[in-house]
TORKOL-4160 file (C-alpha; in steps of 0.2 Angstrom, whole numbers, padded with zeros to 4 digits, m for minus):
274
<pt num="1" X="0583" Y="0014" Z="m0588"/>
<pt num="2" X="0587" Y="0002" Z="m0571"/>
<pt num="3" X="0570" Y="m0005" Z="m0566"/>
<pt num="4" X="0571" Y="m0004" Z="m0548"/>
<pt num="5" X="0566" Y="m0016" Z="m0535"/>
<pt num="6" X="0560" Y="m0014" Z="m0517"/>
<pt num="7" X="0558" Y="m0026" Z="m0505"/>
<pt num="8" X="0544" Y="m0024" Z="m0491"/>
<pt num="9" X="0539" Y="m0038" Z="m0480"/>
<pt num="10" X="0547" Y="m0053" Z="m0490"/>
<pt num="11" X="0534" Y="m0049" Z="m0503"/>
<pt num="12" X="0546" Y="m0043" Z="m0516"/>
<pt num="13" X="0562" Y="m0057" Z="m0511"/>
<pt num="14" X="0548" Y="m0069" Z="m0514"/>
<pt num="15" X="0544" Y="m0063" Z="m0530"/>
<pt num="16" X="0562" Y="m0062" Z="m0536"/>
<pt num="17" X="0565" Y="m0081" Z="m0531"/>
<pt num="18" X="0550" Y="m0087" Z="m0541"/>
<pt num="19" X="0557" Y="m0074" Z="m0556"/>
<pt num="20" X="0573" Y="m0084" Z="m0555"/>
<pt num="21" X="0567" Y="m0102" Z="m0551"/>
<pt num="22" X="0555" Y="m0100" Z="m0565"/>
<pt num="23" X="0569" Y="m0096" Z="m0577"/>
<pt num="24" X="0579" Y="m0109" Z="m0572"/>
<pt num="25" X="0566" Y="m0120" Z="m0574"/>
<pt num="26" X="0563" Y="m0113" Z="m0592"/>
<pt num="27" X="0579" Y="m0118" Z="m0595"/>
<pt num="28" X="0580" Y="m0136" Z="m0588"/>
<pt num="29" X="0563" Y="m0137" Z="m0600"/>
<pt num="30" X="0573" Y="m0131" Z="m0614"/>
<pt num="31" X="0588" Y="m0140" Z="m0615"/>
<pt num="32" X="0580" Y="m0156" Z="m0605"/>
<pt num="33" X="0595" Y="m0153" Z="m0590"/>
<pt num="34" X="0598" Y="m0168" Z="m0578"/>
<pt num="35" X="0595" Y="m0160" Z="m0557"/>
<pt num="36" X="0615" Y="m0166" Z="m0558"/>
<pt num="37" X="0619" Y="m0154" Z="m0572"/>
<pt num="38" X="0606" Y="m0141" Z="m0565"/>
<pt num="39" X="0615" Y="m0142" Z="m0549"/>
<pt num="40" X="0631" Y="m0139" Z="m0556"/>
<pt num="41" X="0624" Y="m0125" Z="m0569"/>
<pt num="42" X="0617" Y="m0114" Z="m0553"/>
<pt num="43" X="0633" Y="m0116" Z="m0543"/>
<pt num="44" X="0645" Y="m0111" Z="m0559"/>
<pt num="45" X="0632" Y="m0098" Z="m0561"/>
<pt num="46" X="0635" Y="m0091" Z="m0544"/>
<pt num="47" X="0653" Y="m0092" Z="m0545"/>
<pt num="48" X="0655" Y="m0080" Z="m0560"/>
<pt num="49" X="0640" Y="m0067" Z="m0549"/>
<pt num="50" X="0651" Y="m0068" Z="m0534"/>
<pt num="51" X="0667" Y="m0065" Z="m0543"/>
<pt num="52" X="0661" Y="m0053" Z="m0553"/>
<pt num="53" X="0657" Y="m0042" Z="m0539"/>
<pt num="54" X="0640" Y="m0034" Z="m0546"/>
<pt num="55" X="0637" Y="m0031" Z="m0525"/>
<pt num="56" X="0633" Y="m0014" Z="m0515"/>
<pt num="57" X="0650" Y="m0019" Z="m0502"/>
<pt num="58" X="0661" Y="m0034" Z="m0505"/>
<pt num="59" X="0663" Y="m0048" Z="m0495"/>
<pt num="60" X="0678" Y="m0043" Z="m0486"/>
<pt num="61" X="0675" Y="m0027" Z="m0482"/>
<pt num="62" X="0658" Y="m0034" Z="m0476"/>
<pt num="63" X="0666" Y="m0046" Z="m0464"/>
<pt num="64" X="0682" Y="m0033" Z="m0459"/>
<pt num="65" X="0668" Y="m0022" Z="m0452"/>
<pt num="66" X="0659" Y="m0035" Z="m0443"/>
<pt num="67" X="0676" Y="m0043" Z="m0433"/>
<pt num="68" X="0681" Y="m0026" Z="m0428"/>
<pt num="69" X="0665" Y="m0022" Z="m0421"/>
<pt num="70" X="0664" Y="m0037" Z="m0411"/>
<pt num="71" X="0683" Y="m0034" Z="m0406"/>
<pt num="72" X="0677" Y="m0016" Z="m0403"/>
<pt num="73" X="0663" Y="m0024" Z="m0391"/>
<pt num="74" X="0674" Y="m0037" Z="m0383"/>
<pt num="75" X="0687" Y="m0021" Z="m0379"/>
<pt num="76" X="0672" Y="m0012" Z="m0371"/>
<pt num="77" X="0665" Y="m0027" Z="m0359"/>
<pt num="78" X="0685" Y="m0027" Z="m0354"/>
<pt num="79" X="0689" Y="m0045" Z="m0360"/>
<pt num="80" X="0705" Y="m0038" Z="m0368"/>
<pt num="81" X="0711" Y="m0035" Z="m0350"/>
<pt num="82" X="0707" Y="m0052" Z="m0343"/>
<pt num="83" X="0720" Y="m0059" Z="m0356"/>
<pt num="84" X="0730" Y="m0046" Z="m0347"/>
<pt num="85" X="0734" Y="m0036" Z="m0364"/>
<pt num="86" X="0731" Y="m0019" Z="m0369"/>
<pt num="87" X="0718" Y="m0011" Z="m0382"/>
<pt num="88" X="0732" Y="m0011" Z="m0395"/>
<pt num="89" X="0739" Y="m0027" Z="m0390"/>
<pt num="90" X="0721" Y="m0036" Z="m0392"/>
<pt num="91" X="0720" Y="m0033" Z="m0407"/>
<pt num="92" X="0735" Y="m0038" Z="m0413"/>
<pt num="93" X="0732" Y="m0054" Z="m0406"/>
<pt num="94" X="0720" Y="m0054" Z="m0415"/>
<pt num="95" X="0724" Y="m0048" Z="m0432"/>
<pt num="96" X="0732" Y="m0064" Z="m0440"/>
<pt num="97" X="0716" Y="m0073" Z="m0436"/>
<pt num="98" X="0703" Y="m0060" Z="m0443"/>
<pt num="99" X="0716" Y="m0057" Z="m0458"/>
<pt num="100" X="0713" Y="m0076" Z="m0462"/>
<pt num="101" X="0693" Y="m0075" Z="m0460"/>
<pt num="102" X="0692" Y="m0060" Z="m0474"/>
<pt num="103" X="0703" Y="m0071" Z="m0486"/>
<pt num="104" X="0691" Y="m0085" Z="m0482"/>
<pt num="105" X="0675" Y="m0075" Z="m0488"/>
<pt num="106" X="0689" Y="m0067" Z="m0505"/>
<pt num="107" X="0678" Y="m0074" Z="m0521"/>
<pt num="108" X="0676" Y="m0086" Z="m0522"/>
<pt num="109" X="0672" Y="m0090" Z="m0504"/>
<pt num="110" X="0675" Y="m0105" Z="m0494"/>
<pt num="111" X="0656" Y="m0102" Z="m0488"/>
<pt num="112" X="0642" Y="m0088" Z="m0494"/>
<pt num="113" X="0637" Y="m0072" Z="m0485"/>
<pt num="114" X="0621" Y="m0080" Z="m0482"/>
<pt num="115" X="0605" Y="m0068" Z="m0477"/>
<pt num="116" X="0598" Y="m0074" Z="m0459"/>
<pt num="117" X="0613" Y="m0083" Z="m0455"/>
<pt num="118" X="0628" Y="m0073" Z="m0443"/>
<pt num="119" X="0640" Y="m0074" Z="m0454"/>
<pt num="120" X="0654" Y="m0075" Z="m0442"/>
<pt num="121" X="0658" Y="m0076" Z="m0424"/>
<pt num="122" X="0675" Y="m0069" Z="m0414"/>
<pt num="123" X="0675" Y="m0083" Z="m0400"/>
<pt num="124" X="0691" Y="m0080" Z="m0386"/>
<pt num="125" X="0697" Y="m0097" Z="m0376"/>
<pt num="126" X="0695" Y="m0099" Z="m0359"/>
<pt num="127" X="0713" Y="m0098" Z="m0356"/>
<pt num="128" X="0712" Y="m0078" Z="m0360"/>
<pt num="129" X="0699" Y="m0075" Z="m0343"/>
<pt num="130" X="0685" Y="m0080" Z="m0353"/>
<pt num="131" X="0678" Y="m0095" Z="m0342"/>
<pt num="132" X="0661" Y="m0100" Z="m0346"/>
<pt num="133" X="0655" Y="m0095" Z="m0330"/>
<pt num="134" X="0662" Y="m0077" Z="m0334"/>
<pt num="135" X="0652" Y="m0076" Z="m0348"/>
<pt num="136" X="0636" Y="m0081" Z="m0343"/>
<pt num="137" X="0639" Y="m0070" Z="m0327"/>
<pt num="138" X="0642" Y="m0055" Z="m0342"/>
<pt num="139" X="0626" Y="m0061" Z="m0349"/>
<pt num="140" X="0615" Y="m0055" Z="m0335"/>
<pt num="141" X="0622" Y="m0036" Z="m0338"/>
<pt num="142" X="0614" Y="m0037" Z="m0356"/>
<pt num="143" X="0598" Y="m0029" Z="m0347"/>
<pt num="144" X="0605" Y="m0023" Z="m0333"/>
<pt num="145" X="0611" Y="m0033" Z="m0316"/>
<pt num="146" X="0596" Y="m0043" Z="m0306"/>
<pt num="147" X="0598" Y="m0057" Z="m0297"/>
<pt num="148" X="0588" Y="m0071" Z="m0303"/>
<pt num="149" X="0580" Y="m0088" Z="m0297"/>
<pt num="150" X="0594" Y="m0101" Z="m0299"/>
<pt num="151" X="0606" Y="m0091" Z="m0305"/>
<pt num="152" X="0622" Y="m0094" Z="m0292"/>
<pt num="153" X="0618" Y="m0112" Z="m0292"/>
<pt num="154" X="0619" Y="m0113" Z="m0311"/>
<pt num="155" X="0635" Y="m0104" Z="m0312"/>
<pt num="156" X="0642" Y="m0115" Z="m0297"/>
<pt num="157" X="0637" Y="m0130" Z="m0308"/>
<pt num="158" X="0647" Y="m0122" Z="m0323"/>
<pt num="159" X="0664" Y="m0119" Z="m0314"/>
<pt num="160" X="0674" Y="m0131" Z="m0323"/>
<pt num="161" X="0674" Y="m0134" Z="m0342"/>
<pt num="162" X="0662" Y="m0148" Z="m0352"/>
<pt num="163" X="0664" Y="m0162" Z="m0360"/>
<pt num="164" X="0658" Y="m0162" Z="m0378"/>
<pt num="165" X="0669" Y="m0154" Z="m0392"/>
<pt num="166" X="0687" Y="m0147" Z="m0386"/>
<pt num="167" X="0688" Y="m0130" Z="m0391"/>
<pt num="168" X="0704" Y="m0123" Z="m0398"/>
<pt num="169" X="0715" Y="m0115" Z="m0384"/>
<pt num="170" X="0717" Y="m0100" Z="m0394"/>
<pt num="171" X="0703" Y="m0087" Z="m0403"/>
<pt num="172" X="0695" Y="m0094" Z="m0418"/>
<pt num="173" X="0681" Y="m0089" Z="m0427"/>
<pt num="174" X="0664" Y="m0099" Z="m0434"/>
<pt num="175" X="0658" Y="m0096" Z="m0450"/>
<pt num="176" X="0638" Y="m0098" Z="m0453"/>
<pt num="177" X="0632" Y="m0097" Z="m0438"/>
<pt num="178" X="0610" Y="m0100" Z="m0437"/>
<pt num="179" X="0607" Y="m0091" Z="m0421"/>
<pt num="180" X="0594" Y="m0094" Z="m0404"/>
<pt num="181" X="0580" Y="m0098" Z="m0420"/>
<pt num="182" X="0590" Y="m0110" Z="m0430"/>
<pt num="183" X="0583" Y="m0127" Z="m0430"/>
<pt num="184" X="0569" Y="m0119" Z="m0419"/>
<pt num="185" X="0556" Y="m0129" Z="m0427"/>
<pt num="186" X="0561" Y="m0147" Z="m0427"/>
<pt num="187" X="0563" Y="m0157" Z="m0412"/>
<pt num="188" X="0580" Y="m0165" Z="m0404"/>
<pt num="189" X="0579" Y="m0180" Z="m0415"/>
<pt num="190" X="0574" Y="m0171" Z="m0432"/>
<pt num="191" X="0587" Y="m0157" Z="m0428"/>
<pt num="192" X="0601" Y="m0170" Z="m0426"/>
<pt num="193" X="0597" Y="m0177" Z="m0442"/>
<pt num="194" X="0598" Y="m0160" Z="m0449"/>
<pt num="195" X="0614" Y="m0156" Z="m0444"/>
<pt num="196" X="0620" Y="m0174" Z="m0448"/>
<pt num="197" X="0613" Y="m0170" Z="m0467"/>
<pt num="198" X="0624" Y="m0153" Z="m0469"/>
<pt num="199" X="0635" Y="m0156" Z="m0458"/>
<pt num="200" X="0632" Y="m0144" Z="m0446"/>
<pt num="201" X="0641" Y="m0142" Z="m0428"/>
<pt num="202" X="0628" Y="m0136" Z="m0414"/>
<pt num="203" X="0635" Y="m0123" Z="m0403"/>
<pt num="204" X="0644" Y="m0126" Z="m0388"/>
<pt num="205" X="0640" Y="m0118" Z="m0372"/>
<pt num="206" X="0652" Y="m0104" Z="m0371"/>
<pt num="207" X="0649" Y="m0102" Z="m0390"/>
<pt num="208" X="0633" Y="m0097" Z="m0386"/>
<pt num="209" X="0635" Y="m0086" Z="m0373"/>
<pt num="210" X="0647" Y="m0076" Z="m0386"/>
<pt num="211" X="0635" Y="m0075" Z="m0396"/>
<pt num="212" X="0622" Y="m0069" Z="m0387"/>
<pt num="213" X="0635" Y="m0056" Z="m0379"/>
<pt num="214" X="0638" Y="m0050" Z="m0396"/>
<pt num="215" X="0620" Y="m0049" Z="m0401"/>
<pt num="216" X="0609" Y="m0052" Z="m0384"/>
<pt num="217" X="0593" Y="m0047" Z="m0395"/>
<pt num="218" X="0594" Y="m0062" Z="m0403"/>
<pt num="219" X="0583" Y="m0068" Z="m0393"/>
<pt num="220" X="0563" Y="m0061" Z="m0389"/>
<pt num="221" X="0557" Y="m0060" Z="m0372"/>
<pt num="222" X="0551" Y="m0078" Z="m0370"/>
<pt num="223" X="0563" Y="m0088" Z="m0382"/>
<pt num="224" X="0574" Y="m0099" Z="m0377"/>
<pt num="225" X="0588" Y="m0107" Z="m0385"/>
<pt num="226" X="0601" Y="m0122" Z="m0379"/>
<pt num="227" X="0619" Y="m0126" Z="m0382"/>
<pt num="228" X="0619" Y="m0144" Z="m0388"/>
<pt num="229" X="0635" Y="m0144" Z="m0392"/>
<pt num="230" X="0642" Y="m0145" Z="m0376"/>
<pt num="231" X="0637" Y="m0158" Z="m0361"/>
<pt num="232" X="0640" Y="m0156" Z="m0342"/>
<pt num="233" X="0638" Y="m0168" Z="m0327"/>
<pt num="234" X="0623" Y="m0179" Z="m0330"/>
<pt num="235" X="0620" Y="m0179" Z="m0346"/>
<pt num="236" X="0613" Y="m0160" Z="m0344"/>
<pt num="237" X="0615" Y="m0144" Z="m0356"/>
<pt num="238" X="0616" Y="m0126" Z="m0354"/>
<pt num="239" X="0598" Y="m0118" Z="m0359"/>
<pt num="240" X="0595" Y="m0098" Z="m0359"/>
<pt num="241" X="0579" Y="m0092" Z="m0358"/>
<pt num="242" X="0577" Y="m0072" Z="m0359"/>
<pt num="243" X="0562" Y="m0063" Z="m0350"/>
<pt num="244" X="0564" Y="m0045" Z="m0346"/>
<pt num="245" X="0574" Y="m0046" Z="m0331"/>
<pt num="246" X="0587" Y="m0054" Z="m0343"/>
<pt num="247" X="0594" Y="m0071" Z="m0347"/>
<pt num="248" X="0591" Y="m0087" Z="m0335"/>
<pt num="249" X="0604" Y="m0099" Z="m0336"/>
<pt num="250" X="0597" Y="m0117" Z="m0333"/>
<pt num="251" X="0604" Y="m0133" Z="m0336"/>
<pt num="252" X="0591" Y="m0146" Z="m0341"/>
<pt num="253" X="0593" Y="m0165" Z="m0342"/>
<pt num="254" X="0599" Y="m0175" Z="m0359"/>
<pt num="255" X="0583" Y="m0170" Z="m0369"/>
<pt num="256" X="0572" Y="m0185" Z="m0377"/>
<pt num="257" X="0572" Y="m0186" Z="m0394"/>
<pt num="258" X="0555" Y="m0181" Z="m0396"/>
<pt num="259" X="0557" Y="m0164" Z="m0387"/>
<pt num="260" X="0563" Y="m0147" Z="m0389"/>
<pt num="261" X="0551" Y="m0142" Z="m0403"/>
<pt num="262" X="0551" Y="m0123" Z="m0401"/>
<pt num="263" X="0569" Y="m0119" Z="m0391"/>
<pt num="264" X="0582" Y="m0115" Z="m0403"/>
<pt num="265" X="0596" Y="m0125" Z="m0406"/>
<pt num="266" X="0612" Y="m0115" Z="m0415"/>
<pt num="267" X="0623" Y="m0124" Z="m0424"/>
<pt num="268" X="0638" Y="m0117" Z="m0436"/>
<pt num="269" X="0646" Y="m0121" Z="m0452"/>
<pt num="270" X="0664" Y="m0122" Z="m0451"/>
<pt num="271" X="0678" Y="m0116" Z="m0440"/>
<pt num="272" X="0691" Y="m0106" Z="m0442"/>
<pt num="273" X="0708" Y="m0103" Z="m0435"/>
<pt num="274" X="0725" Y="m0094" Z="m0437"/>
């Protein structure tokens, strides 16, 4: 008889992480195990899980749906014709790239399908139409068109591209991706640290506004979240803030180190391209 398992509220994830710390712990008791050897013992552990496919959908299939739904959604918002290439053509474009990132996540993956991260984001250059100022301008459709305070002069101020990180000039997609809440609870100094510790890459401006065009209710009314990974003129960064009239674009200067404690701050894991 399969003993089944549901999981309401957290209540039952929580329960099965303590099952499993408590065995691992039982076994580190048992056969006195070093935290090196421990270490070692839970990733070979998860190697064999992962290659054993004991899941309900693989990994690739799991990530081949997902890049086609955001190719799907890119198609709908008409950014396959800013490139100036048909529907079929788009995607064909396209495939060598999304080819590349199901291979990355075959067993064992280059990184885990990890629960509360997006696991990977289709992001075009600015070279295919897809101008930050563009995308940000698309933004404001997510809950319909309004005009909002500041909103012209923003975009007049995100005519030309950033300094920060030079994106590639050509699609690639990020892997890991903690959205508008990652990092949410540490301030700008203590999330810099963060990211320095894992190696993390915060967002860039366009980035971000890809991501939130995939998934605009990332965000809850009230949040707001800023691209770090990108600075404009005068030290300043992109911020969005969504309300019910939509998202309001503003571009705050370089934050102290002691600020930003509850605005989200994304950051990725690693970056792929064809």
């Amino acid at each position: 008889m399969v003993e089944k398992f549901t999981i309401v509220g957290g209540r039952g994830f929580d329960a099965l992480t303590s099952e499993i710390a408590g065995n691992i712990v039982g076994m580190i008791e048992k056969y006195g195990l070093s935290q090196k050897m421990t270490t070692r013992l839970v990733a070979d552990s998860w190697a064999r899980v992962e290659v054993g496919r004991s899941f309900k959908i693989d990994a690739e299939s799991y990530v081949r749906e997902h890049l086609n739904e955001q190719v799907d959604h890119y198609i709908t918002l008409g950014l396959h014709s800013l490139a100036g290439l048909t529907d079929a053509e788009f995607r064909s474009e396209l495939e060598p790239l999304m080819k590349k990132t199901v291979d990355f996540f075959r067993p064992p993956a280059g990184h885990p399908i990890i629960d509360g991260e997006f696991t990977c984001l289709l992001v075009l250059p600015a070279a295919w139409g897809c101008s930050l100022r563009f995308l940000v301008g698309q933004l404001r459709q997510c809950y319909g068109p309004t005009t909002l305070p500041g909103f012209r002069d923003v975009l007049g101020s995100i005519g030309t591209e950033a300094e920060g990180t030079l994106a590639p000039e050509i699609p690639y997609v990020i892997v890991g991706v903690k959205g508008p809440r990652g990092l949410k609870e540490y301030d700008r100094m203590a999330a810099d640290k963060e990211c320095n510790k894992f190696g993390h890459e915060y967002l860039s401006a366009r980035e971000l506004a890809f991501l939130l065009l995939s998934r605009p209710r990332f965000l809850q009314f009230g949040d707001s979240v800023i691209a770090l990974g990108e600075e404009f003129e005068e030290g300043r960064y992109l911020a969005l803030t969504l309300d019910e009239k939509g998202f309001t674009p503003t571009l705050i200067a370089d934050p102290a180190p002691t600020s930003l404690e509850g605005v989200g701050k994304p950051y990725c894991r690693r970056v792929i391209v064809s």
